[in-house]
Each structure stands twice: as structure tokens, then as C-alpha cells.
N, C-alpha and C positions, 0 to 999 in steps of 0.2 A: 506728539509734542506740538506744541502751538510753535507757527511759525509767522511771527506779527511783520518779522521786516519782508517777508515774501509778498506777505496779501494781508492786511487789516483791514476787517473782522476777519481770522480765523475762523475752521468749522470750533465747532463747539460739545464738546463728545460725552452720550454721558453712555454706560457702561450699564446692561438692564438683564435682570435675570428674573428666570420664576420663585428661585429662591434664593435663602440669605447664602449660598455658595452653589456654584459651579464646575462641575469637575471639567478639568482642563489638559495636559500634558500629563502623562504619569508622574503622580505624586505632588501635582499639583492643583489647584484650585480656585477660581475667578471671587471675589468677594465684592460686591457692590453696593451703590445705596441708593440706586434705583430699582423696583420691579417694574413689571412688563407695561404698567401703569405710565411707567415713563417715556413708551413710545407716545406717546398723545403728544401730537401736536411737532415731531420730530418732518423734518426736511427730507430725509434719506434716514433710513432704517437697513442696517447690513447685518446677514445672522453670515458668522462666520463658520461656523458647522452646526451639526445635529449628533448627540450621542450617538458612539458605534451602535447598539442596541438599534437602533433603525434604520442604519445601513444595512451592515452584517445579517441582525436577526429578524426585519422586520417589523419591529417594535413601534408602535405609533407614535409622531412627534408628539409633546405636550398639547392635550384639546386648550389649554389656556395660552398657549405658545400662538397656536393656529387662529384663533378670535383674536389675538393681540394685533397678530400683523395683517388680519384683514378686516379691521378696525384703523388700524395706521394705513394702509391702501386709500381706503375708501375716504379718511380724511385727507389725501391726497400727498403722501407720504410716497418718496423712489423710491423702491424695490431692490435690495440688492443681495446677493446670497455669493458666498466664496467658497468652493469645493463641497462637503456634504451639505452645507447650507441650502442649496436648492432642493431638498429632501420636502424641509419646512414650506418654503417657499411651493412648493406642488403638493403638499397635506392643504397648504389655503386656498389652492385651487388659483392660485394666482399666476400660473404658469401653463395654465389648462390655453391651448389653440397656440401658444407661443413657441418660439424655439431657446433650447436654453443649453447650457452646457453644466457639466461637473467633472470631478477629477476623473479620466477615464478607467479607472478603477470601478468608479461607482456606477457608470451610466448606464450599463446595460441594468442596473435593479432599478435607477429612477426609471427607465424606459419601461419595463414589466409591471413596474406598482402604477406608474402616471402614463398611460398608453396615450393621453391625451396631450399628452407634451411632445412638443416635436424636440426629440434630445440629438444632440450633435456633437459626438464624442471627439472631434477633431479639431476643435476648436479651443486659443484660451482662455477669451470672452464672447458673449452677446451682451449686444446692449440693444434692447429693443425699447427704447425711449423711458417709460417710466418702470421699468423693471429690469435688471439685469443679473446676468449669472458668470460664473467664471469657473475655469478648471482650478484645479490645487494647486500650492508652495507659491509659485513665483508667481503662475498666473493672478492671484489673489493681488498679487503688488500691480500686477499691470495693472489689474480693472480699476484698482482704488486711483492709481496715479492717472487714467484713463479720465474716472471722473471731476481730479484735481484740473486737468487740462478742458473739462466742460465747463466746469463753474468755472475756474479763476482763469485759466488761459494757457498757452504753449509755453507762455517764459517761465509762470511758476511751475507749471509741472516738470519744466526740463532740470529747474534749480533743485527742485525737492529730489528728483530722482538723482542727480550729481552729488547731495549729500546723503541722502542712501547707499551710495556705489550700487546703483541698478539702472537697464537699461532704458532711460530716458520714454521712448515709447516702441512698443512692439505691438503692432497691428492685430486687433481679435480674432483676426482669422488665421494667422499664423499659426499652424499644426501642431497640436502638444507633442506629437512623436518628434523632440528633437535629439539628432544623435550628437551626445553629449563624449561620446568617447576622444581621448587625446587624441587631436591630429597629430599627422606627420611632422609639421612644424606648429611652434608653439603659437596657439590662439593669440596669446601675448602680442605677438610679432606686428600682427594687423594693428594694431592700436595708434602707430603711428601714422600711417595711409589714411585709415580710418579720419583720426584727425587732421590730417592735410587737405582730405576730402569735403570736410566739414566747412572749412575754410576757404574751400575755393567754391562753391555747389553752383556761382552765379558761369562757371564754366562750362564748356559742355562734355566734360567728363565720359570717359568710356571703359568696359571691362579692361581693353587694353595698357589704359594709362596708370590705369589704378594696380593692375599685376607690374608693369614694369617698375612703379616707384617701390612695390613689394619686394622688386628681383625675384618674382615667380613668374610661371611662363600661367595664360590667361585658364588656363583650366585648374591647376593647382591653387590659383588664385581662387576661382569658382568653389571650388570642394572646399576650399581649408574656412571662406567668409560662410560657407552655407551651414555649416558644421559649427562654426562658431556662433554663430546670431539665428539658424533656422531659417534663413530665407538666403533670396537669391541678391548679388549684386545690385542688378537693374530694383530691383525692389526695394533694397536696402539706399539706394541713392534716392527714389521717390520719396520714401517715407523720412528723408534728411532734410527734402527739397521743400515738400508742405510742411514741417516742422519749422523751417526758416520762414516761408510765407507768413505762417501762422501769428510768428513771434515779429515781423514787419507791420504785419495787419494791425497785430495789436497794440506798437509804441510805436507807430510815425500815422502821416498824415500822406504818405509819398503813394502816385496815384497808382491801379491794380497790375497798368503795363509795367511800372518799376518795379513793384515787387515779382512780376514773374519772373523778369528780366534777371533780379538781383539773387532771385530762386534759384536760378539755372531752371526753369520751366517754360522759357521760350517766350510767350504771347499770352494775352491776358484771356483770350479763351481756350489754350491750353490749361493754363492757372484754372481758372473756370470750371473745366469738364473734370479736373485730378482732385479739385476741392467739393464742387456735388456728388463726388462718387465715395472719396473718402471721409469726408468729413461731415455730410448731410445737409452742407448748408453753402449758400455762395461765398465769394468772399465777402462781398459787400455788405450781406449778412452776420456773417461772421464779425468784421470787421468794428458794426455799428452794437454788435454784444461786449465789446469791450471798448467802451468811452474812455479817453484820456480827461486825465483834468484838464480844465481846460478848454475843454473841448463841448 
């Protein structure tokens, strides 16, 4: 769905098949009114799976499938592939020296068909600049929202993911094995903390403070957020704290020591080293990819 009050121009999506239908969800079917013809000339190109027949059985992706997207490659078109998707994506050789991920259902067969892919089953995205892959279901939302936070920036990805009801951002390296089973106490519970958390991040926050507003003692606290979100505390407050960076960088003008500060990230080459490592780029960088009017 086009969301023009988030970011104007919207992406712009068109829907491409080999042929005049798709098969899709049992008993369902894709119907479009572009073919593959219509990748020419596209920004980002995402194959969101590949027929079971070539996971399961082996079955070759479409040879018109495979010259489509390495035709959009070469016209310089981003790579993207969600769960069997990367199947395609490694039939075009376009994943050949790379590393990539899929649902970990599928990976040990991309690993066996494409030996030349470095496959990485523990992962829920790679993004290896002009091509990326993702594991299944949710992951598939990460990458895409992953990308929403490349192109248009941290505020709109954090918006689009709030009216989703999905998690805002979860790190592509964060382990698909997440244990989803019901804690002891309900996941729910955290929600509040969570959000109090959010709110203060320019403090310096610790496992301790955050268990006591829980009323759980710090270990309980530890189990029930890792269990719920897949990651740890300390990690879940970093990825809060460059999320706030991110979305300072990009609507003010306030210098890199304020937004560390207002981070809860301490010194602007603490900010520095936590944004070249996670984000690939400096702030300053960063910063100057999203212009204010104005400005």
C-alpha cells in the first residue's frame, strides 16, 4: 500500500510474472499485467519464493526467470530474494562468492545445489550491499522494512513497522532459532518497561533497572526479554539507542556529541564506532543521506 504521508514519492510496485498466472498459497493464484519484461529498468527486484518443485524436487528455476534477473542485475537493479527466493537468485549465479541466507528449512539444499554460495542458516537477513537474502515468514518483513530504513530512513521504517504491529527493527544477524514457546510470565508484561525504556534511552540504563521496574529479579528478567525478542538485553537497548541516533541524524541539525548524549551512547566516538559497525556508514554519513528541506 502506498504510504505518501510517510515519504513522497513512495516505492512504486509492479507485480511481474512468466506467465498470465501464478500459483501461490493453496488454491490460490498471482494474476498480473506485467511479465518478466517488466523487470527492465526496476530499482530493486525481490523474487519472493521459487515453486516447491525446486526446493523439494530439484526442478530447475524458470531459464526465462534466470536471464530476466540477470538482465535486471546487470542493468543495475538490487537483488533481493525472501525465503525459497534465493533458490532463483543462485540458478543466476548472482549469489555465487556471496553469503546469503534462506529459510533454514531450505539451506542445506541451496548449500548442496550452489556449493559456491557461502549459505548461513543462522541468520534472518544478509544484506551484502547490491543483493540481499533473507530467511522465511517474519524474516522476509525484517529485510523488506531493513530496506525501507536504507532508502527513506529510521523514522519511516520505525512508522511503517508501528502500523504493521511488527518489530520496528531486528538486526540480520539475530538467529532464526528463536524460542518462541510461552514464558513463564506473559511476554505481554514486558511491553511496558520496554516502553519506558524507549523513553528514557538518553540514560544510562542497566539489566538491573529494567528487571526492578519489571518486578523480576535480573535473571528472570534476562530469560523471559531473550525469549521474547531473541536477543539479549544489552543488545536490545543498543539496537534502541542507534535507532534513536538514527531518527536525531535524520530530523535535527543538533551536533553528533548531542545525539550520542540524547542516545544514551555516551561520546560521539562511542556513537562513531556502534554506527560503523552496525550501520556501515558514519554518522556524518549517514546523516548527510538524509537532507532536511531546507537544509
Amino acid at each position: 500500500m502506498p504510504q505518501p504521508d510517510l515519504a513522497d514519492p513512495w516505492y512504486d510496485l509492479r507485480l511481474c510474472s512468466a506467465g498470465p498466472a501464478e500459483p501461490g498459497a493453496p488454491g490460490l493464484a498471482f494474476r498480473t499485467t506485467c511479465g518478466l519484461d517488466g523487470l527492465a529498468g526496476a530499482d530493486t527486484v525481490i523474487v519472493p519464493s521459487v515453486p516447491d518443485a525446486c526446493v523439494e524436487d530439484g526442478a530447475p528455476v524458470s531459464p526465462d526467470l534466470v536471464e530476466a534477473l540477470r538482465s535486471a542485475y546487470e542493468g543495475g537493479a538490487r537483488m533481493v530474494s525472501l525465503c525459497s527466493g534465493a533458490f532463483a537468485l543462485a540458478a543466476a549465479g548472482l549469489l555465487d562468492g556471496r553469503r546469503a541466507t534462506a529459510h533454514w528449512m531450505h539451506t542445506a539444499q541451496l548449500a548442496e545445489r550452489h556449493p559456491q554460495v557461502q549459505v548461513d542458516d543462522s541468520v534472518l537477513y544478509v544484506d551484502d550491499g547490491d543483493v540481499l537474502t533473507s530467511a522465511g515468514m517474519t524474516a522476509g518483513l525484517d529485510l523488506c522494512l531493513h530496506l525501507v530504513r536504507r532508502d527513506l530512513g529510521a523514522h519511516v521504517a520505525n512508522q511503517l513497522a508501528r502500523r504493521m504491529v511488527v518489530p520496528a527493527h531486528r538486526p540480520g544477524g539475530q538467529a532464526q532459532f528463536v524460542d518462541l514457546s510461552v514464558p513463564e510470565t506473559d511476554a505481554d508484561g514486558l511491553a511496558p518497561v520496554l516502553d519506558w525504556a524507549r523513553a528514557h534511552l538518553d540514560r544510562p540504563l542497566t539489566i538491573d533497572d529494567l528487571a526492578r521496574r519489571a518486578a523480576m529479579s535480573p535473571r528472570t528478567f534476562y530469560r523471559q526479554l531473550r525469549r521474547a525478542t531473541g536477543t539479549t538485553p544489552l543488545q536490545w537497548l543498543l539496537t534502541q539507542r542507534l535507532g534513536r541516533a538514527q531518527a536525531l541524524l535524520e530530523s535535527t541539525d543538533i551536533p553528533v556529541e548531542k545525539v550520542a548524549a540524547l542516545s544514551g551512547l555516551g561520546t560521539a566516538n562511542n556513537l562513531r564506532h556502534h554506527f560503523l559497525k552496525q550501520v556501515g556508514v558514519s554518522p556524518g554519513d549517514y546523516r548527510r543521506a538524509f537532507p532536511r528541506a531546507g537544509s
